[in-house]
C-alpha positions as CSV (number, residue, x, y, z in Angstrom):
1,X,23.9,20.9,7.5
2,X,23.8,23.0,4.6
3,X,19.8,22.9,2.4
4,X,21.5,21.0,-0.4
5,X,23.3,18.7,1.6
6,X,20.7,17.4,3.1
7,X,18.9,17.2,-0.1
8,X,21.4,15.5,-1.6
9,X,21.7,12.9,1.7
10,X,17.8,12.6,0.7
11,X,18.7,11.8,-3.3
12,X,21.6,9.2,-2.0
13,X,19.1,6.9,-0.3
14,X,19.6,4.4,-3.1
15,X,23.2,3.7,-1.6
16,X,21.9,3.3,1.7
17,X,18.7,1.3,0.4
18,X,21.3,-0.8,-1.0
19,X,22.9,-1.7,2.2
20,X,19.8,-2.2,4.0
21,X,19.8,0.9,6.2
22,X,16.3,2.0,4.8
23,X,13.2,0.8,6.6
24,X,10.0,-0.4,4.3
25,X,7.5,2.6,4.5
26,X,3.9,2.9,4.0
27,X,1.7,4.5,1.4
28,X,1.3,7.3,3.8
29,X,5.1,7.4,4.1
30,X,6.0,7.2,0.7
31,X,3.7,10.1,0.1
32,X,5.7,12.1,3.2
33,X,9.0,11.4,1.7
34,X,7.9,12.7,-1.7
35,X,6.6,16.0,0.0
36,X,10.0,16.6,1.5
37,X,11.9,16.1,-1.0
38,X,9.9,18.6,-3.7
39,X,10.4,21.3,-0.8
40,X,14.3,19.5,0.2
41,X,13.0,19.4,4.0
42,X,14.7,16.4,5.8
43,X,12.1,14.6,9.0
44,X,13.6,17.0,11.3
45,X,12.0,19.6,9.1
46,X,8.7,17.9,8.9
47,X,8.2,17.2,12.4
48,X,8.9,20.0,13.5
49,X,6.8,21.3,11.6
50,X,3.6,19.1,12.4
51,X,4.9,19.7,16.5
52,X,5.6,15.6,16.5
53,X,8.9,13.9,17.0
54,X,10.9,13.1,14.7
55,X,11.1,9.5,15.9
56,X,7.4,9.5,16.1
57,X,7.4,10.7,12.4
58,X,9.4,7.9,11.5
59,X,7.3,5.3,13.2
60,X,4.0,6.7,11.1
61,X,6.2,6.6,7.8
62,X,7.1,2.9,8.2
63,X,4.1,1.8,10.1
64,X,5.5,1.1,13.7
65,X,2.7,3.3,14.9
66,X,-0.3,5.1,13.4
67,X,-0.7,8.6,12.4
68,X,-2.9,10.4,15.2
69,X,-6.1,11.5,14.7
70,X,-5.8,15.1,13.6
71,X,-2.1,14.0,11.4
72,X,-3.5,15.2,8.6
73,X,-5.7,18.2,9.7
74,X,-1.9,19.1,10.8
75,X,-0.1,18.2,7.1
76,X,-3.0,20.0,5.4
77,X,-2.9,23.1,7.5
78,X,0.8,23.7,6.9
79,X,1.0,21.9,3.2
80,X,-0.8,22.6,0.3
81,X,-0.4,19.5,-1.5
82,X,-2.1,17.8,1.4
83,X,-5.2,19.8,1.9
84,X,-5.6,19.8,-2.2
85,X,-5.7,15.8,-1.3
86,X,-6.8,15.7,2.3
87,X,-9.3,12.9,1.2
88,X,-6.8,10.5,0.2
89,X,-4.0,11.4,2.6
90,X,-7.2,10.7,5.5
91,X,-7.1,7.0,3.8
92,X,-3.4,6.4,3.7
93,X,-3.6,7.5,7.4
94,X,-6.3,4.9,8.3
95,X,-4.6,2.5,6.6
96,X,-1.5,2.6,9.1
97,X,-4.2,1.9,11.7
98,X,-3.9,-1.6,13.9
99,X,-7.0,-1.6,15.1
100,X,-10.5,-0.3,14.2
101,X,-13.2,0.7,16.6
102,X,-16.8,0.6,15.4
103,X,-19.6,2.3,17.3
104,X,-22.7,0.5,17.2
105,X,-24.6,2.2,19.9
106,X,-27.9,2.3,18.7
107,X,-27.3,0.2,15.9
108,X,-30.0,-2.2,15.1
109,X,-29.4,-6.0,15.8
110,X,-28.9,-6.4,11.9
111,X,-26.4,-3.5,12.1
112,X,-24.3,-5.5,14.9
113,X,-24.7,-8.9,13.1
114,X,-23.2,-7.8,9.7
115,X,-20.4,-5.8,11.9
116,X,-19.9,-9.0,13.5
117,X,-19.4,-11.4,11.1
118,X,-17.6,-9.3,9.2
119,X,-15.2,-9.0,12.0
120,X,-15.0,-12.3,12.9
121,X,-14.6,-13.9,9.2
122,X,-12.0,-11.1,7.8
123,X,-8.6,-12.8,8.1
124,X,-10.2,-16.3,6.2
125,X,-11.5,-13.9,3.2
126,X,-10.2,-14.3,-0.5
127,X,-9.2,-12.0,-2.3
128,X,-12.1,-12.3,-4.5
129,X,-14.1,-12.1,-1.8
130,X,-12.9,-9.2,-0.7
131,X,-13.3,-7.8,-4.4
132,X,-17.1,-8.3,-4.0
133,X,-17.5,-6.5,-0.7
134,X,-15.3,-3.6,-2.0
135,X,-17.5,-3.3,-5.0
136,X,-20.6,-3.2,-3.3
137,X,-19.1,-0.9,-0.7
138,X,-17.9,1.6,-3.8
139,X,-21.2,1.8,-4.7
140,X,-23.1,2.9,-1.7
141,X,-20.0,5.5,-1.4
142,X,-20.8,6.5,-4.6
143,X,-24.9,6.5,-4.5
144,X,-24.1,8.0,-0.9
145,X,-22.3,10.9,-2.3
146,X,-24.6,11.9,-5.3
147,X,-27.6,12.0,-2.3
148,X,-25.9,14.7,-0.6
149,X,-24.2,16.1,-3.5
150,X,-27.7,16.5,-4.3
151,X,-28.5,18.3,-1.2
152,X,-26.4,20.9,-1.6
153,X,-27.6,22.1,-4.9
């Protein structure tokens, strides 16, 4: 298939959207799609590129299976937009994670109660309460930052 032919396959998804042939992506996804289309690469392209299948590609993009670890030490290393963004693009990538694993070895007993309960009460959160942890959670990131920000110097 000719370069702009499959670009212009990728700019007819609306048709295809229309008749339900297009699975729901993720952020992380959304954000792939956009990346091949500013360099007209189809997923083949892509994952060759990042050495993963294309099927496995597709499973990351609509979130039938997380990105691997190093997924976006791989985008970053081989496109620019990514490793200008790797911070966010390392978020959209955790977000397409099922399951989180928390190390608490050597943790203190506080440490492990907060993890906890925090675990264990997530799923009957509001979304206000949710706001509130976020919040406080922001800033620590953001006191946490200006320490070693302040390091640095």
């Amino acid at each position: 298939m000719k370069t702009e032919d499959r670009y212009t396959a990728l700019q007819g998804g609306a048709s295809k959207e229309k008749e339900g042939l297009i699975m729901k992506s993720t952020e992380l996804g959304k954000e792939l799609r956009k990346i091949r289309i500013g360099r007209e690469e189809v997923l083949f392209d892509m994952a060759k590129k990042l050495e993963i299948s294309t099927a496995m590609l597709s499973a990351i993009e609509t979130g039938t299976k997380a990105a691997p670890e190093d997924f976006v030490q791989r985008l970053a290393a081989r496109y620019q937009e990514v490793e200008a963004n790797q911070e966010h693009f390392s978020h959209l990538a955790e977000l397409t994670k099922k399951q989180i694993k928390l190390k608490l070895e050597g943790s203190s007993p506080e440490v492990k109660d907060a993890a906890c309960t925090f675990a264990r009460y997530l799923p009957e959160l509001t979304e206000e309460d949710l706001a509130v942890i976020s919040s406080v959670l922001e800033k620590y990131k953001e006191s946490h930052v200006k320490k070693i920000k302040g390091r640095d110097m």
